[in-house]
ROSE-4610 file (N, C-alpha, C; in Angstrom, 1 decimal, always signed):
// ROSE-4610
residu = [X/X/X/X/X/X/X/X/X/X/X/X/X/X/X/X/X/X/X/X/X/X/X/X/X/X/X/X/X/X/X/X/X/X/X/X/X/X/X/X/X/X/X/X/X/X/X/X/X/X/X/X/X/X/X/X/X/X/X/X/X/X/X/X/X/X/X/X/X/X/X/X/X/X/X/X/X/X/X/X/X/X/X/X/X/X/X/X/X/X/X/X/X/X/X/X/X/X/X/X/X/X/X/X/X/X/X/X/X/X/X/X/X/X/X/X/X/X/X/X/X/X/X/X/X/X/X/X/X/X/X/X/X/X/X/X/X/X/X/X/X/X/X/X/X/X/X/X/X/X/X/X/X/X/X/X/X/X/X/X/X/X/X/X/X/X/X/X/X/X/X/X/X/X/X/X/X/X/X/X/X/X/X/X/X/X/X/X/X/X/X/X/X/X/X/X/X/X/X/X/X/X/X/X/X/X/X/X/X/X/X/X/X]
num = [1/1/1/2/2/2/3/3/3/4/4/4/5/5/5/6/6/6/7/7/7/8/8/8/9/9/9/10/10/10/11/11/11/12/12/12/13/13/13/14/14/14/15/15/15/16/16/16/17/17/17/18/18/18/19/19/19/20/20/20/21/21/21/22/22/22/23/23/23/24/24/24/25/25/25/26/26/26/27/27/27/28/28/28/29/29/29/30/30/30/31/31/31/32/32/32/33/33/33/34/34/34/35/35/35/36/36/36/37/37/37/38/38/38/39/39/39/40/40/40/41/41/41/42/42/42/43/43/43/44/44/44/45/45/45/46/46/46/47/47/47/48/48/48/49/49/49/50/50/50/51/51/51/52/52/52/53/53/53/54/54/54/55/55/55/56/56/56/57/57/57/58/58/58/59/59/59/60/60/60/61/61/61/62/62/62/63/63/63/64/64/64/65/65/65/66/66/66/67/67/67/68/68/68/69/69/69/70/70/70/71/71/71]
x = [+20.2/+20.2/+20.1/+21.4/+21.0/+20.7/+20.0/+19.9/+21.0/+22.1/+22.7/+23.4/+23.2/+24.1/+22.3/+21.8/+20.3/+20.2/+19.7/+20.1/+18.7/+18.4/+17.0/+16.9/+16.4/+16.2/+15.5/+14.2/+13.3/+12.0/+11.2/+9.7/+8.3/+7.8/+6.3/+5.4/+4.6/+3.3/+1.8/+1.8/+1.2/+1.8/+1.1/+1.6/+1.1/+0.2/+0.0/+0.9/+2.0/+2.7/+4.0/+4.2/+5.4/+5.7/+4.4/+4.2/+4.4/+3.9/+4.2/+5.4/+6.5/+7.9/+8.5/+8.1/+8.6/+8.7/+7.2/+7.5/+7.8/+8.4/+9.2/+10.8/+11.1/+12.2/+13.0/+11.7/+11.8/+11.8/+11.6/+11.3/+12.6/+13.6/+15.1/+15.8/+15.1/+15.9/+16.8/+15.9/+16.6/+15.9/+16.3/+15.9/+15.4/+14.6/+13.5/+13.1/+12.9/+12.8/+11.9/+10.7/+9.7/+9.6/+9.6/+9.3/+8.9/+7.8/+6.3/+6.5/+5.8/+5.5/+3.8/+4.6/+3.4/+2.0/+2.2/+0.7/-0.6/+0.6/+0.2/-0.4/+0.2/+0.0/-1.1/-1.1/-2.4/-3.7/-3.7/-4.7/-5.0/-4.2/-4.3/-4.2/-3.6/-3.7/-2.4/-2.5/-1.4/-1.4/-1.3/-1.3/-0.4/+0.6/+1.7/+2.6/+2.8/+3.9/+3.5/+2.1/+2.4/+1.8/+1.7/+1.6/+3.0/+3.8/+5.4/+5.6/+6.2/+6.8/+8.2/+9.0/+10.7/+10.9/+11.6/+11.8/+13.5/+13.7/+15.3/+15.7/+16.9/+17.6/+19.0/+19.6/+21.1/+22.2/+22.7/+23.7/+24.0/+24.8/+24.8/+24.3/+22.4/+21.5/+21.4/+21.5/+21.0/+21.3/+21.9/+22.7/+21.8/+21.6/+21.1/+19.5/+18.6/+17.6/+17.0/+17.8/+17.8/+17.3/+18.2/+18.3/+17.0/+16.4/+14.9/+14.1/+14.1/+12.9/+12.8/+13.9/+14.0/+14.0/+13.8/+13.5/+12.0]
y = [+123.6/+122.7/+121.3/+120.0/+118.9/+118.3/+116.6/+116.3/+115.9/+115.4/+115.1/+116.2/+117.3/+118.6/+118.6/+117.9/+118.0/+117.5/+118.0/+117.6/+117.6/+116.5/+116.5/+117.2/+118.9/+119.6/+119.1/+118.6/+118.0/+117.1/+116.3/+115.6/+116.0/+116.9/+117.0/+116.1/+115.9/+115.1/+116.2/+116.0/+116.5/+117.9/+117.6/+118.9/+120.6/+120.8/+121.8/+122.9/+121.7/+122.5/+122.4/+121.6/+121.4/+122.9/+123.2/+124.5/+125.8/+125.8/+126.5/+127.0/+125.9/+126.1/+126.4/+125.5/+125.9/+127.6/+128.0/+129.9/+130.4/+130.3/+130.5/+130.9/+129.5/+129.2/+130.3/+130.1/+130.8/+131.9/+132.8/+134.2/+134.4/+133.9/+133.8/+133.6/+133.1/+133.1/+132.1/+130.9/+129.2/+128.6/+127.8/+126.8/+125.9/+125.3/+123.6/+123.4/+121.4/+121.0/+119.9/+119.7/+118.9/+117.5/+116.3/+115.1/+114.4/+113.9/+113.0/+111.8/+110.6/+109.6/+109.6/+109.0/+108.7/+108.3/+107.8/+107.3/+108.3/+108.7/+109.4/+111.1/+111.4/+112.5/+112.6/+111.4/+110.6/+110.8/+110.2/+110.1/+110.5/+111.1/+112.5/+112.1/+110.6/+109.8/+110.7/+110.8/+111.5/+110.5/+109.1/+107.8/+107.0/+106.9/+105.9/+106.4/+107.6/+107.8/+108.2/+108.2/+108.1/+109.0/+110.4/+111.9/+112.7/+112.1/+112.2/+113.0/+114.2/+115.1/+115.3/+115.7/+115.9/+116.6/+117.9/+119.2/+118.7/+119.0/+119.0/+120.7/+121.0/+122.1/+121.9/+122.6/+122.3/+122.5/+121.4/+121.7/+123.0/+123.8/+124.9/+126.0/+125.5/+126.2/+125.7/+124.7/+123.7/+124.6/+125.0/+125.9/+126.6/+127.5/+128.8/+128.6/+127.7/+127.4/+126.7/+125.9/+125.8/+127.0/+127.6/+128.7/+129.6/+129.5/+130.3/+129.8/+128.8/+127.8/+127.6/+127.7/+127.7/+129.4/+129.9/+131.4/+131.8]
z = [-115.0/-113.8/-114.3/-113.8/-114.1/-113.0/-113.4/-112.2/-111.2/-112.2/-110.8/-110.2/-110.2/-109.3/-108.3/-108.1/-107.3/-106.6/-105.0/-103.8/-103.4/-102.4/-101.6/-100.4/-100.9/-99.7/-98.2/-98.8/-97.9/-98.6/-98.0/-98.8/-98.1/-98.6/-98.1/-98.8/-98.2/-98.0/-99.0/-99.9/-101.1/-101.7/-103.0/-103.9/-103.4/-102.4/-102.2/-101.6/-100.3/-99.5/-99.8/-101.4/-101.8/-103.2/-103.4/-104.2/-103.8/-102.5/-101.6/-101.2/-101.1/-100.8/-101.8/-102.8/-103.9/-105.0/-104.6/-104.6/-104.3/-102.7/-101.9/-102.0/-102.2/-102.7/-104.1/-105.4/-106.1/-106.0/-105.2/-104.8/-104.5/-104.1/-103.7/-104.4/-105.9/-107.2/-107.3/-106.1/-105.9/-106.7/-107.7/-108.6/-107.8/-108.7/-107.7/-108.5/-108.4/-109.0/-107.8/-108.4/-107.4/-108.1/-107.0/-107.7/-107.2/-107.9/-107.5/-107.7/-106.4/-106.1/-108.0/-108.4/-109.8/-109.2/-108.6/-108.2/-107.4/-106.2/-105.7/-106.4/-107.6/-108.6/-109.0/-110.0/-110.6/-110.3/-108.7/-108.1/-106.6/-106.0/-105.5/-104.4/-104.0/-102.5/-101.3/-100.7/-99.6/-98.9/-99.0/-97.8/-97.5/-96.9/-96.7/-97.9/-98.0/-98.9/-100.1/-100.2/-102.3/-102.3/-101.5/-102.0/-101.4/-101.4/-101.2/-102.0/-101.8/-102.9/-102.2/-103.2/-103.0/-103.7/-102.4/-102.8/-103.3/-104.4/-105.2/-105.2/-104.9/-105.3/-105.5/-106.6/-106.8/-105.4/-105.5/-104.1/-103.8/-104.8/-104.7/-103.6/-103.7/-103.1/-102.2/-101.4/-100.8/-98.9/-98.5/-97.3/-97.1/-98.3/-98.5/-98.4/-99.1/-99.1/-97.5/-97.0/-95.8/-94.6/-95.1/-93.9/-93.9/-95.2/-95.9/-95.4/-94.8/-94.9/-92.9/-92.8/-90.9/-90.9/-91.3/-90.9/-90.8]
């Protein structure tokens, strides 16, 4: 998987419910790839953005993961 074949499924608001999808996902045998606001990681803020997480999956998946996620 590189990055640029990586598409922004969607952005949750901390790491707990972006884990979540992300198991999810994987249970579907859809690749993810999660990516953190640094600060917000660090130090664990969910405030104006900086517990921002972005759900990445390869275009590919991107239709398909959709459809998992609204079901």
């Amino acid at each position: 998987m590189q990055d640029s074949d990586l598409k922004e499924l969607l952005a949750v608001e901390g790491s707990m419910e972006a884990d979540i999808i992300k198991a999810k996902l994987e249970s579907y045998q859809i690749p993810v790839l999660l990516q953190y606001e640094a600060a917000g990681r660090i130090f664990g803020i969910t405030l104006d953005g900086l517990g921002k997480v972005k759900i990445m999956v390869p275009e590919s998946f991107l239709e398909e993961a959709r459809k998992i996620l609204s079901a």
